[in-house]
C-alpha positions in Angstrom: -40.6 -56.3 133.9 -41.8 -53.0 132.4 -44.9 -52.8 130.0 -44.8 -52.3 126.2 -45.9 -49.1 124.8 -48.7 -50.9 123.2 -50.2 -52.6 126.6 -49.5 -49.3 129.1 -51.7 -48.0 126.5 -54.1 -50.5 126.3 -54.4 -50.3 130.1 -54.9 -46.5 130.2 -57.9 -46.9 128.1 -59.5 -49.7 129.9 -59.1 -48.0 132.9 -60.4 -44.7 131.3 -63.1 -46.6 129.9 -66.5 -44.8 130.7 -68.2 -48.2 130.2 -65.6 -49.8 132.4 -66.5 -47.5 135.3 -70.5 -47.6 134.6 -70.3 -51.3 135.1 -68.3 -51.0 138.6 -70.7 -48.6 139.6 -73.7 -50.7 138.6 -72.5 -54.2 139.6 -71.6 -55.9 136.1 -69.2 -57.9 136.0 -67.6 -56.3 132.9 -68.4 -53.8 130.4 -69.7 -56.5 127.4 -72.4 -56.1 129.6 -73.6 -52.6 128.0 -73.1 -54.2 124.6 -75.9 -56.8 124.9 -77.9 -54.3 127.2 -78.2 -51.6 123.9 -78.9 -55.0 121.8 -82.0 -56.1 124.3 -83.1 -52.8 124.2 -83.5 -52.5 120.7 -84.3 -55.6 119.9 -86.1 -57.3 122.3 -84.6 -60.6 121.9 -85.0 -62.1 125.8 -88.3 -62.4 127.3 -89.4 -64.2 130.0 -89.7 -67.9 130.5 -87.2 -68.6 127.6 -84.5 -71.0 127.2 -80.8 -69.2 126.4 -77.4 -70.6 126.1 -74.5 -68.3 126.4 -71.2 -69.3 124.6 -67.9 -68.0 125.6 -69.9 -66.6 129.2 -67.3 -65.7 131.5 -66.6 -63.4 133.3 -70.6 -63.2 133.1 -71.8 -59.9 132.0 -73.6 -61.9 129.3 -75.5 -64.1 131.4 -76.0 -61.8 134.0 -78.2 -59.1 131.5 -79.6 -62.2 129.9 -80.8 -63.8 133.4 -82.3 -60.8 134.5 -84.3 -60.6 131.3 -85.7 -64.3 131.9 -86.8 -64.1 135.0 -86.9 -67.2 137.4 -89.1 -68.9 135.0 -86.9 -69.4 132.2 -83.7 -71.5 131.9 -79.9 -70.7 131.2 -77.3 -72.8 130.7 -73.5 -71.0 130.0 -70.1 -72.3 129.2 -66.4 -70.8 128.7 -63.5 -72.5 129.0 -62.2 -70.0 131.4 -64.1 -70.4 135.4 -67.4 -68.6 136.2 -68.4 -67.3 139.4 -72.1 -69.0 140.2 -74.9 -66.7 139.0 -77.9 -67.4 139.9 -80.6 -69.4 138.0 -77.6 -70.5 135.9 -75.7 -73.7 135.0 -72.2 -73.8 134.1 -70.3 -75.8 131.7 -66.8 -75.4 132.1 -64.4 -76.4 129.5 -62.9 -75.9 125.8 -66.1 -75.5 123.1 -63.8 -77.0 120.9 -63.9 -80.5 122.1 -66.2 -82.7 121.7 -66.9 -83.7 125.5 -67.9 -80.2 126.4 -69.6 -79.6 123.2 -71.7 -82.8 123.8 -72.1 -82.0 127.8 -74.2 -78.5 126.4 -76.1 -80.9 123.7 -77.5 -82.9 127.2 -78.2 -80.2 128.8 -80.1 -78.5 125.8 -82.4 -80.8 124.2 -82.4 -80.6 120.5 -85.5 -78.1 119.5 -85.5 -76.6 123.3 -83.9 -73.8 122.8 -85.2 -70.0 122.2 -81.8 -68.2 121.7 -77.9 -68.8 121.3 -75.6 -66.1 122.2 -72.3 -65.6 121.7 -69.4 -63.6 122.6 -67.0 -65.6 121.9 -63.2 -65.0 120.6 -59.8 -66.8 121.0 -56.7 -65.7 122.8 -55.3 -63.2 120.5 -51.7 -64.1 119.4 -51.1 -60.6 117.4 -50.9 -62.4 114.1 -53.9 -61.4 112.2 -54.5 -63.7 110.1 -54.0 -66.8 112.8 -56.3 -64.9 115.0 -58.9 -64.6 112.1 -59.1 -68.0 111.4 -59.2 -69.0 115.1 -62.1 -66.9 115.7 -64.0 -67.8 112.4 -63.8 -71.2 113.4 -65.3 -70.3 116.7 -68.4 -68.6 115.2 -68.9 -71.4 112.8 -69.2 -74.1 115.7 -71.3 -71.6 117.0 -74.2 -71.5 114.6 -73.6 -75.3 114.0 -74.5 -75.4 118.1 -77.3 -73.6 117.5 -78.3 -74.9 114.6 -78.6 -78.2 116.2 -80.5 -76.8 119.4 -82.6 -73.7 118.3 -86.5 -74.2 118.4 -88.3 -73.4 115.1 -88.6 -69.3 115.2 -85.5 -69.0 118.1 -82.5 -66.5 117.4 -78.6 -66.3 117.1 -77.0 -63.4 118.5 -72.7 -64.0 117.6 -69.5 -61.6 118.0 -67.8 -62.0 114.5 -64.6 -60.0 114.0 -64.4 -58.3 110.1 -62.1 -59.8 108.2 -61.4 -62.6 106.1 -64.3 -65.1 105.8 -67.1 -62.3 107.6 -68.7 -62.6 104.2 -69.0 -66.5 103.3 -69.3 -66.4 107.3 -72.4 -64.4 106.9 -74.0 -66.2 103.8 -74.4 -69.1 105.7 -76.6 -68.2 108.1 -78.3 -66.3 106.3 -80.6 -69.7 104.7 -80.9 -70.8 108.6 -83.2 -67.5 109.7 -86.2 -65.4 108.4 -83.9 -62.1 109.6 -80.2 -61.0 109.5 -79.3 -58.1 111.3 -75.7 -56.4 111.9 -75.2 -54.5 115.0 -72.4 -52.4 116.3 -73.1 -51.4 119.8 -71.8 -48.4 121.4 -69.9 -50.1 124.1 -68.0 -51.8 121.4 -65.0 -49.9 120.7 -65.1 -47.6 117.2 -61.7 -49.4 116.2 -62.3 -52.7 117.4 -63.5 -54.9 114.0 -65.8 -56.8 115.9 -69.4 -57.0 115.1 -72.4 -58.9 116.5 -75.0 -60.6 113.9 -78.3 -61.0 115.1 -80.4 -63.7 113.4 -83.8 -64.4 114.0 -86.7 -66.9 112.8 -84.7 -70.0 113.1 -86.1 -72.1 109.9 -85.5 -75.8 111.3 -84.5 -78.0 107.5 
């Protein structure tokens, strides 16, 4: 079967991909990795000893930057629906975030109040029609921040991939109340016509 137009081109760019390469050469297990890297950099929001769960985790680039920055001492739990190959220091959930026996499986592992940070990268399977894919991956985000909401530790952060479109805004004003400090970032790895965006909240305010 030969490939659209579209995809051979999607696939000469990935495979073109500068970051792609980098995170062969370095060991990552994909190039998300260099988005959360430039984040932590500026940012500073792992340190050592904490307590980090990492939504949407696999392949796991995420947990892999993230589990470097804790150290041994700290503690982190992932989940995706997709499988994980074992990291280690980390504890996999595997199943759909969406229902409710894998969303209360990460509420027993992560105590309410225990928890330093909640990141993110999740998105849905994208069908091509935009405004189905929107609304699938709004309603990701906003199970996200009501997981973190639940878990977070007075003063702990939200870091969340949110694609601009319809609901970013309303999407955005409510978590604004939850934090002391809303931040937008766009990393460099993240591709200049790709509308996603990561919101970085910080100084969880427990209500």
């Amino acid at each position: 079967m030969s490939r659209s137009s579209s995809s051979t081109k999607w696939l000469q760019e990935h495979f073109d991909d500068s970051y792609v390469k980098l995170a062969k050469d370095k060991g990552y297990r994909s190039r998300a990795c260099f988005k959360l890297l430039e984040i932590q950099k500026k940012d500073r929001i792992f340190k050592k000893g904490m307590t980090v769960v990492d939504l949407g985790a696999a392949p796991g680039g995420w947990s892999q930057v993230a589990a470097e920055s804790l150290n041994s001492d700290g503690r982190l739990i992932a989940s995706d629906i997709l499988s994980m190959d074992p990291l280690p220091g980390v504890h996999f959930v595997q199943g759909d975030f969406t229902e409710e026996e894998v969303y209360s499986e990460l509420l027993a592992n992560t105590p309410d109040g225990q928890v330093d940070f909640v990141i993110s990268d999740m998105a849905p399977n994208m069908s091509g029609n935009k405004s189905q894919d929107q609304a699938r991956s709004m309603y990701l985000v906003e199970l996200a921040l009501d997981f973190a909401i639940t878990v977070l530790k007075p003063g702990g952060g939200f870091l969340v991939k949110v694609f601009q479109g319809e609901g970013f805004d309303a999407y955005r004003a409510s978590v604004q109340p939850h934090f002391n400090k809303l931040q937008t970032r766009k990393p460099s790895a993240s591709r200049p016509r790709s509308r996603e965006v990561y919101l970085l909240a910080k100084g969880f305010k427990r209500q």
